[in-house]
C-alpha positions as CSV (number, residue, x, y, z in Angstrom):
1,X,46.3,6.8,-39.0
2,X,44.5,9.8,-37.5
3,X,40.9,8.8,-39.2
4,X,41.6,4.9,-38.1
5,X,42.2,6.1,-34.5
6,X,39.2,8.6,-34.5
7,X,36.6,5.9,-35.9
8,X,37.8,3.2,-33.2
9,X,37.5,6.2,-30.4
10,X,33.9,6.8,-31.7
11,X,33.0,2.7,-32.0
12,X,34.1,2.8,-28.3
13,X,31.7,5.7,-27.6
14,X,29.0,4.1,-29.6
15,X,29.2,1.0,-27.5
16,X,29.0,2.6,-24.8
17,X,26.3,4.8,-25.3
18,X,24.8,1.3,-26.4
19,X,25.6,-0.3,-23.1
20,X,24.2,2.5,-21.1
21,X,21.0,2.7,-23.0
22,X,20.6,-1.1,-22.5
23,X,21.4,-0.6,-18.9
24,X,19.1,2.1,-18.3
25,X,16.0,0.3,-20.4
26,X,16.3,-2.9,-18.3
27,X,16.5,-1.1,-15.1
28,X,13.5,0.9,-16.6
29,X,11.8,-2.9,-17.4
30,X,12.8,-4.1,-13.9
31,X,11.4,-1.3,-12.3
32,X,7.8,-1.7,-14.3
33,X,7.7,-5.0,-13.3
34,X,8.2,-5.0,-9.5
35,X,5.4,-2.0,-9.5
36,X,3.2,-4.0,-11.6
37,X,3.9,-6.9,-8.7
38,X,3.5,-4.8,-6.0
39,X,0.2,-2.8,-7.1
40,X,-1.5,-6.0,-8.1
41,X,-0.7,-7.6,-4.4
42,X,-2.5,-4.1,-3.0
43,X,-5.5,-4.1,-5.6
44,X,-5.5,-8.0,-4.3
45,X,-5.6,-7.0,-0.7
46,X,-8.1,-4.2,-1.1
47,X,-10.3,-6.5,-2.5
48,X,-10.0,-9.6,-0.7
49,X,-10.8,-6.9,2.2
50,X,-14.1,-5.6,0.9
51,X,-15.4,-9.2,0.2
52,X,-14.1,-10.3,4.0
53,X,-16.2,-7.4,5.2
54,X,-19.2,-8.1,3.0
55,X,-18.9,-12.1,4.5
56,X,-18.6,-10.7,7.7
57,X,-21.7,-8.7,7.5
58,X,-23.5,-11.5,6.0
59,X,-22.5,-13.8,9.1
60,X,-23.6,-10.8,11.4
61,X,-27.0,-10.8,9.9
62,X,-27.2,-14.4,10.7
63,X,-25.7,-14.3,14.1
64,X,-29.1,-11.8,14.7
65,X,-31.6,-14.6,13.9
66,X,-29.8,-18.2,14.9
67,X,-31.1,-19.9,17.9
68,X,-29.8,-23.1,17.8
69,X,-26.3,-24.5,19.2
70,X,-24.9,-26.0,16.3
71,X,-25.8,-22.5,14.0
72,X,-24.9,-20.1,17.1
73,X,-21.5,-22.3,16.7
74,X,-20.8,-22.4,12.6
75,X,-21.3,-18.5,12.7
76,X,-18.9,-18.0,15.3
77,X,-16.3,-19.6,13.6
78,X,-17.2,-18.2,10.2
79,X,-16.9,-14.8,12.4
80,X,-13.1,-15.4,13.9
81,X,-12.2,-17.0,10.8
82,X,-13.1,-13.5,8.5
83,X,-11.8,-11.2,11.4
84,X,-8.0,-12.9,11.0
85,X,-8.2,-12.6,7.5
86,X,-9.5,-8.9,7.4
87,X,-6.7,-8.3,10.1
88,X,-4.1,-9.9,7.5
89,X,-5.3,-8.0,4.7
90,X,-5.0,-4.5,6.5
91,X,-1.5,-5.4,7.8
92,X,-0.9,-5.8,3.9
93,X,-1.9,-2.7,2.8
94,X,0.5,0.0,3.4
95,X,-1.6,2.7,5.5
96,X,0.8,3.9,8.0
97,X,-0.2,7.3,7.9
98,X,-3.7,6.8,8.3
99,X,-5.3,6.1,11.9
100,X,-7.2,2.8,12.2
101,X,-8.0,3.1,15.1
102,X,-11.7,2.9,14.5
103,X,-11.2,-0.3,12.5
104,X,-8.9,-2.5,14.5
105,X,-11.4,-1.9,17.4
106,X,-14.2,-3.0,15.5
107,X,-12.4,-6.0,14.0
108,X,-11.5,-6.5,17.9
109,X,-15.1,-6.1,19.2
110,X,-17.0,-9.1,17.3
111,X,-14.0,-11.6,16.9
112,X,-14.4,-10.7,21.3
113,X,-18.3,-10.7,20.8
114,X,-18.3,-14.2,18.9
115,X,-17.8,-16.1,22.1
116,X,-20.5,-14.6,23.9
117,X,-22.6,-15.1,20.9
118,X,-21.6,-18.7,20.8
119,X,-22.5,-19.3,25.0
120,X,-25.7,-17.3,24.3
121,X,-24.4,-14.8,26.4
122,X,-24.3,-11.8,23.9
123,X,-26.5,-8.6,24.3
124,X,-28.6,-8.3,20.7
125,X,-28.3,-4.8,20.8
126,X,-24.2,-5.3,20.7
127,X,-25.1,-7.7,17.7
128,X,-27.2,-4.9,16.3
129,X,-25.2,-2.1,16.6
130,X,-22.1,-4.2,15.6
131,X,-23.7,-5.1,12.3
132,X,-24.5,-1.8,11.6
133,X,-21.2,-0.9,12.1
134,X,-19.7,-3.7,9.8
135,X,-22.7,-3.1,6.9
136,X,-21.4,0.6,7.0
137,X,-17.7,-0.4,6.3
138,X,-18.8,-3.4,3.7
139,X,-20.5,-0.5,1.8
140,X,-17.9,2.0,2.1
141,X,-14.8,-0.3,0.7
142,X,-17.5,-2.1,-2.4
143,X,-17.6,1.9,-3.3
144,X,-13.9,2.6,-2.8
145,X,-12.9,-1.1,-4.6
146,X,-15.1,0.2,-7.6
147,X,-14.0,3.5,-7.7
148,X,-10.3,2.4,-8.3
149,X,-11.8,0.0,-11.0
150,X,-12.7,2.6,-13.1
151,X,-9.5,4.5,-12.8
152,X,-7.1,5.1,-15.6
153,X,-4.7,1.9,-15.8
154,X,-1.7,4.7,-16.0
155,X,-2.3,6.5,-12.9
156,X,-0.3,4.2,-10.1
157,X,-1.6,2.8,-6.7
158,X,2.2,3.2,-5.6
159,X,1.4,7.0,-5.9
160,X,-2.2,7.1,-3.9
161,X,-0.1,5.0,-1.2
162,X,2.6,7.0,-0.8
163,X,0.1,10.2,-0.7
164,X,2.1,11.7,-3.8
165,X,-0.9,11.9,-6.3
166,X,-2.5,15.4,-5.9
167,X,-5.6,14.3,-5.1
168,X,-4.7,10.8,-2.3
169,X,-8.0,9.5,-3.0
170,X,-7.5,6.3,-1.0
171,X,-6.1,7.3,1.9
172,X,-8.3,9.9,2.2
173,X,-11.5,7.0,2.2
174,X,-10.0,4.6,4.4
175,X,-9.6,8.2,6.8
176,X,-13.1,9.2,6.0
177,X,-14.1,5.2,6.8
178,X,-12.4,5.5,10.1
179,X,-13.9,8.8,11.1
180,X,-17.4,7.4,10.5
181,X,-16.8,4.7,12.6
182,X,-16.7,6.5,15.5
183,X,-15.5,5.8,18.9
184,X,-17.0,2.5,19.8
185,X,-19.8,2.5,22.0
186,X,-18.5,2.5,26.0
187,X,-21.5,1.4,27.3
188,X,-20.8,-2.0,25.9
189,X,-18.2,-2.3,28.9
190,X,-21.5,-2.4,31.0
191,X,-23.4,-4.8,29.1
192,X,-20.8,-7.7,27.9
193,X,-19.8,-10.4,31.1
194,X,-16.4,-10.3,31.5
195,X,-16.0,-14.3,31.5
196,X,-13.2,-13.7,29.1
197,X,-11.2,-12.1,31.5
198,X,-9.7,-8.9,32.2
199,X,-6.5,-6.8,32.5
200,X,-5.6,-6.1,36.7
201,X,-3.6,-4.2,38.2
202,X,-2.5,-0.1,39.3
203,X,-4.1,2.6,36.8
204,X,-1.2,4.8,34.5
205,X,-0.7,7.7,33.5
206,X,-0.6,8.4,29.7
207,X,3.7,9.3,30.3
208,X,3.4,5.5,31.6
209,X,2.0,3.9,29.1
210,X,4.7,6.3,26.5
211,X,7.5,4.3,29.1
212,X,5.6,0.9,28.4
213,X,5.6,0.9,24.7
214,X,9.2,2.5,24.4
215,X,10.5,-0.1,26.7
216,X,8.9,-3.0,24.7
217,X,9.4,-1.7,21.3
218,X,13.4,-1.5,22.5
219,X,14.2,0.6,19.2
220,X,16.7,3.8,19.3
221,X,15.5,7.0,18.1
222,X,12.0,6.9,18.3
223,X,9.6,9.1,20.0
224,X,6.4,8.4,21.1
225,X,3.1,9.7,22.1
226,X,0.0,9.4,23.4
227,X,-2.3,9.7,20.5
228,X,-5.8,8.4,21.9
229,X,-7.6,6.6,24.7
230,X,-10.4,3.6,24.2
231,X,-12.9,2.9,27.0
232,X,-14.8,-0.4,26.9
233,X,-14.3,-3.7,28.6
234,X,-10.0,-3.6,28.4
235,X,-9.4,0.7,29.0
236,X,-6.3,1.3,26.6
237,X,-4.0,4.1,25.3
238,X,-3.0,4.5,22.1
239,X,0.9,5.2,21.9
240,X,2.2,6.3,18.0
241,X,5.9,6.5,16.7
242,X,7.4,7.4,13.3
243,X,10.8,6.9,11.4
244,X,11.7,6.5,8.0
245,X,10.7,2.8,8.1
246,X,7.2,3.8,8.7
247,X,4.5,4.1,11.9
248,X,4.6,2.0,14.8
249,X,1.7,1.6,16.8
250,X,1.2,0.0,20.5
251,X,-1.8,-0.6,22.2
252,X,-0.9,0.0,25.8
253,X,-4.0,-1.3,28.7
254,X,-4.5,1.5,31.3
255,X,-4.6,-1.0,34.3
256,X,-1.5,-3.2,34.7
257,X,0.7,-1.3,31.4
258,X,0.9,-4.3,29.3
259,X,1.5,-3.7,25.6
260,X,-1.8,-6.0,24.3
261,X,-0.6,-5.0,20.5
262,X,2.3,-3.2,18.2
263,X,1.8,-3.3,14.8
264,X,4.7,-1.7,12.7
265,X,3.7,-0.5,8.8
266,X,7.6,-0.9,7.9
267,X,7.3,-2.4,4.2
268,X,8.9,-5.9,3.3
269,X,10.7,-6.0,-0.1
270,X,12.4,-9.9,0.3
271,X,12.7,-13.0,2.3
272,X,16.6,-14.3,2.8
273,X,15.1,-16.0,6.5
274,X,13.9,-19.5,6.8
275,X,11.0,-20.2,8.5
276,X,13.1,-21.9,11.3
277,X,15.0,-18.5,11.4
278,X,12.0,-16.2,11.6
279,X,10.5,-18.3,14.5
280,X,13.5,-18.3,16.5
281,X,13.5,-14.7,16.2
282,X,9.7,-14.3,17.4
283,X,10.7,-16.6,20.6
284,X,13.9,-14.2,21.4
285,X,11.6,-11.8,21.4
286,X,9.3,-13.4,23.6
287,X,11.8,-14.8,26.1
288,X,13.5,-10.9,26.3
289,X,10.6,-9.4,27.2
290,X,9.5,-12.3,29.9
291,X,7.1,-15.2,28.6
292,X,7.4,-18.0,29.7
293,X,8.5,-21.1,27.3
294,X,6.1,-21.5,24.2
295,X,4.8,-23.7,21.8
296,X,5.0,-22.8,18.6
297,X,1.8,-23.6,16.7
298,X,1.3,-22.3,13.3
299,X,3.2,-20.3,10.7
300,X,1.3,-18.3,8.2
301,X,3.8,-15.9,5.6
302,X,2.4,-13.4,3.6
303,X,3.7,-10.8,1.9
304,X,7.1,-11.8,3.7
305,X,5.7,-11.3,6.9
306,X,5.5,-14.4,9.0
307,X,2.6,-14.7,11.5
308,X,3.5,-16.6,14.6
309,X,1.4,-18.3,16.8
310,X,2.5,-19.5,20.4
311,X,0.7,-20.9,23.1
312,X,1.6,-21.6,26.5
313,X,2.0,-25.0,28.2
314,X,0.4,-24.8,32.0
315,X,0.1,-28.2,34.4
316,X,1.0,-30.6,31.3
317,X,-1.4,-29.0,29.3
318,X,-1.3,-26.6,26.1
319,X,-3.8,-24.0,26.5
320,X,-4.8,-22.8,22.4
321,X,-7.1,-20.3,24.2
322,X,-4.6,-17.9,25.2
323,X,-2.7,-18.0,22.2
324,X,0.4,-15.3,21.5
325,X,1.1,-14.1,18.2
326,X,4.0,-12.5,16.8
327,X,5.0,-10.6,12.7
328,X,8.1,-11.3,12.5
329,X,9.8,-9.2,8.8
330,X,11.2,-12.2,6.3
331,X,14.4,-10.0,5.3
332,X,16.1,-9.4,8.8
333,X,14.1,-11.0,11.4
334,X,12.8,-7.6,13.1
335,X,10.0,-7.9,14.8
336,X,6.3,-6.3,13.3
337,X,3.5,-7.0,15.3
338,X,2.5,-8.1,18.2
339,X,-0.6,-9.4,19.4
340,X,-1.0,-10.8,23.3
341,X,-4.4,-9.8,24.3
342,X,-6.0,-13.3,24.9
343,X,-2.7,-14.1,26.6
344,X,-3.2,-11.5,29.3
345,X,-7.1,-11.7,29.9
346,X,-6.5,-15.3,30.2
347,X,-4.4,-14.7,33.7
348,X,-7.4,-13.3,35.7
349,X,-9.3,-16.3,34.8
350,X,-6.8,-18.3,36.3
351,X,-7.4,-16.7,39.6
352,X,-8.7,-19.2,42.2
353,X,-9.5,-23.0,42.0
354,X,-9.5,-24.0,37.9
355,X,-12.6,-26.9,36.9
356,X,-11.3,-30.2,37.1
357,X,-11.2,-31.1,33.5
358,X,-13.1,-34.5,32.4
359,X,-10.9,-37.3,31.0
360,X,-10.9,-40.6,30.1
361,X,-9.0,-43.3,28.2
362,X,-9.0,-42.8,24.5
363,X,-11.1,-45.2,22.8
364,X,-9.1,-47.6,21.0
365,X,-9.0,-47.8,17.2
366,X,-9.7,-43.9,16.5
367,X,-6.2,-43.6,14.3
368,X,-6.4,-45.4,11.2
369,X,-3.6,-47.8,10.0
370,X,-0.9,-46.7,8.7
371,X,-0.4,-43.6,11.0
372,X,2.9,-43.1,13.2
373,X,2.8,-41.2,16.2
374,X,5.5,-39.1,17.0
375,X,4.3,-37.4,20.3
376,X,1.3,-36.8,22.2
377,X,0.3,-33.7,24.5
378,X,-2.5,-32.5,26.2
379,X,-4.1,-29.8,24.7
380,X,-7.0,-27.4,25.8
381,X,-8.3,-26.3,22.2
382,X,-11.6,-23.8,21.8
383,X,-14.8,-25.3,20.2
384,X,-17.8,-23.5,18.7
385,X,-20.4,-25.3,21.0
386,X,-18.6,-25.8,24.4
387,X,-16.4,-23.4,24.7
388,X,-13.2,-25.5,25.2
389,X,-12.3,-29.0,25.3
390,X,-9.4,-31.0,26.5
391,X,-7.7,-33.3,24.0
392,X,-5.0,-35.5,23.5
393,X,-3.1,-33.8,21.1
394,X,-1.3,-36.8,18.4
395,X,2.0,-35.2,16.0
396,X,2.0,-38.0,13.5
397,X,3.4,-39.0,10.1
398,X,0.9,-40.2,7.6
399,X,3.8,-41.5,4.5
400,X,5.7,-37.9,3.9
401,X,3.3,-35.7,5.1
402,X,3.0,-34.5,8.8
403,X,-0.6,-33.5,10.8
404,X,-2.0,-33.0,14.3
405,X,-4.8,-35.1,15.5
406,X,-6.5,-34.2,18.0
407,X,-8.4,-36.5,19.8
408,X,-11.5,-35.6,22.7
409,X,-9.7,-37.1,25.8
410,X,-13.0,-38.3,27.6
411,X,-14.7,-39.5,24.3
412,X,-11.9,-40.6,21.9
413,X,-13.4,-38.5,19.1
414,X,-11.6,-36.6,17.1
415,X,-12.2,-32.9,17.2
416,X,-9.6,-31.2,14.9
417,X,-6.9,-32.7,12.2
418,X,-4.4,-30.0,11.0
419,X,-1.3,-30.5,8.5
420,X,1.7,-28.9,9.4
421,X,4.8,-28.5,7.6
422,X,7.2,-30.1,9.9
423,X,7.2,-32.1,13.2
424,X,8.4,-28.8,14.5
425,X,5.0,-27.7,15.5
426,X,4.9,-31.1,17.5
């Protein structure tokens, strides 16, 4: 009786040492896997970054040597199109302890550079010296990207990105890439036409601009500080925070206090929103800090981070110039960046009179059969060559599918067709 008891109580044990063992090796196979996932989405973001830099050099180069309209318009934008997507990939890499400060102001400078370049207003010498700039970073990342090649497959990114290997080999490059940067050049300030606008109003002090970014980031236990100032066309301070989410940091103008951008490194492990869900929490947080009512234009999610873009509805018309854009996180809704520069600058153009805008009656028989309209607005949209253009802006239905046509209100042409998701972005 005794021996029957003792080899059912060591079965049990034996199961259970079985169970545990299983337990442990799956969580040990989970765990492999989602590090696998996550270091291939970094090495995919390192590397879409080099080659946005390398294009963006390459469109530089050009910008030097075109002359004519329709080129001076192609490379611009070729030249706003590879700054948003070297801004995307940065936001994916996890870098929060590292200042880019050198880098967001140089991504900053020629997508602001590309419309003067388009209205053949830019200086060359800015071209110049931003092209050296760029060429310097291209070559910096192709050496970084090929240095991490050749690593050993068993040493981790997850450990360079959380600074725990003993030698942090990639944070210290992208740190080394932002220190030979350098402050960008103030004298620009002097030598670029403000016909972008500009941020008025009273001068702060650097406790100000602490208040400013506090008050708008609105989260408890955070301290910030002043952490740098930029000179240039738009005079900023640079406000930092830290928690155990990550680094938040706010761009803060030194005329006026606005916050122009936050950016918050907080990492993103799952989506349980809906897109409906995450842009209704990026136009609470619009509408609590004091916009005015938006239309929502475009959703981009990546990396479950959805990117936002509003733009504001003045005199019947939609104005795409002075776009807002909002990160909101995919898991809770918080908010991670912020981005209302164009927003802003856009106000002191507004000042006096505004042009009469040309229109005219669409030319008939510009949709083709088949099409169902489900609205139409006015919409002021940028182009390459003119600068902007008012349209009539068509949300139609084309079978299941759902785009926006727009349509040049004194001509009838259309200048932009753009699928969208749902008739929400109508």
């Amino acid at each position: 009786m005794a021996g029957t008891l003792r080899r059912k109580l060591t079965a049990i044990i034996f199961a259970l040492l079985l169970l545990g063992v299983g337990f442990a090796a799956g969580q040990y196979y989970l765990n492999r896997t989602y590090q696998a996932q996550v270091e291939a989405a970094y090495r995919r973001a390192l590397g879409e970054l080099a080659t946005h830099f390398q294009q963006l050099a390459g469109e530089l180069g050009r910008a030097r040597l075109a002359v004519s309209s329709k080129q001076r318009g192609l490379i611009g934008s070729n030249l706003r199109r590879l700054v948003y997507a070297a801004q995307s990939n940065l936001g994916e890499l996890p870098l929060g302890e590292i200042d880019l400060e050198g880098l967001c102001g140089l991504l900053a400078a020629v997508y602001e550079q590309t419309y003067y370049f388009v209205q053949e207003e830019a200086d060359p010498q800015v071209l110049e010296e931003l092209y050296g700039q760029v060429q310097y970073v291209s070559g910096e990342l192709g050496s970084l990207l090929l240095d991490k090649q050749q690593e050993f497959p068993w040493v981790s990114w997850q450990e360079y990105f959380a600074a725990k290997a003993t030698v942090p080999q990639l944070l210290q490059a992208f740190t080394a890439i932002n220190a030979g940067l350098g402050e960008l050049d103030a004298s620009w300030a002097e030598r670029v036409p403000l016909t972008r606008g500009e941020i008025t109003g009273e001068s702060i002090e650097p406790e100000q601009a602490v208040e400013a970014a506090r008050s708008f980031c609105r989260r408890d236990g955070l301290h910030f500080q002043v952490t740098g100032e930029s000179k240039g066309q738009i005079p900023t301070y640079t406000v930092e925070a830290k928690d155990e989410r990550g680094r938040i940091v706010v761009e803060v103008s030194q005329r006026g206090g606005l916050v122009l951008w936050m950016m918050d490194s907080a990492e993103v492990d799952s989506r349980r929103l809906s897109t409906q869900e995450m842009v209704e929490a990026g136009r609470a947080f619009l509408e609590e800090r004091g916009f005015p009512p938006l239309q929502i234009t475009d959703v981009q999610v990546l990396q479950n981070r959805a990117t936002l873009t509003f733009v504001p509805e003045r005199e019947g018309i939609l104005r795409y110039a002075e776009p807002v854009k909002v990160q909101v996180s995919a898991a809770d809704g918080s908010i991670l960046g912020f981005w209302g520069t164009s927003f802003y600058t856009a106000q002191s153009r507004r000042e006096g009179s505004e042009e009469p805008l040309k229109r005219g009656e669409v030319v008939e028989g510009k949709l083709r059969d088949g099409l169902e309209v489900l609205q139409e607005k006015l919409a002021l949209i940028p182009t390459a060559e003119e600068g902007e253009v008012l349209t009539r802006r068509l949300g139609v239905r084309y079978k299941d599918d759902y785009y926006l046509i727009y349509l040049n209100a004194a001509t009838g042409e259309e200048e932009q067709i753009v699928q969208v998701s749902s008739p929400q972005y109508f």
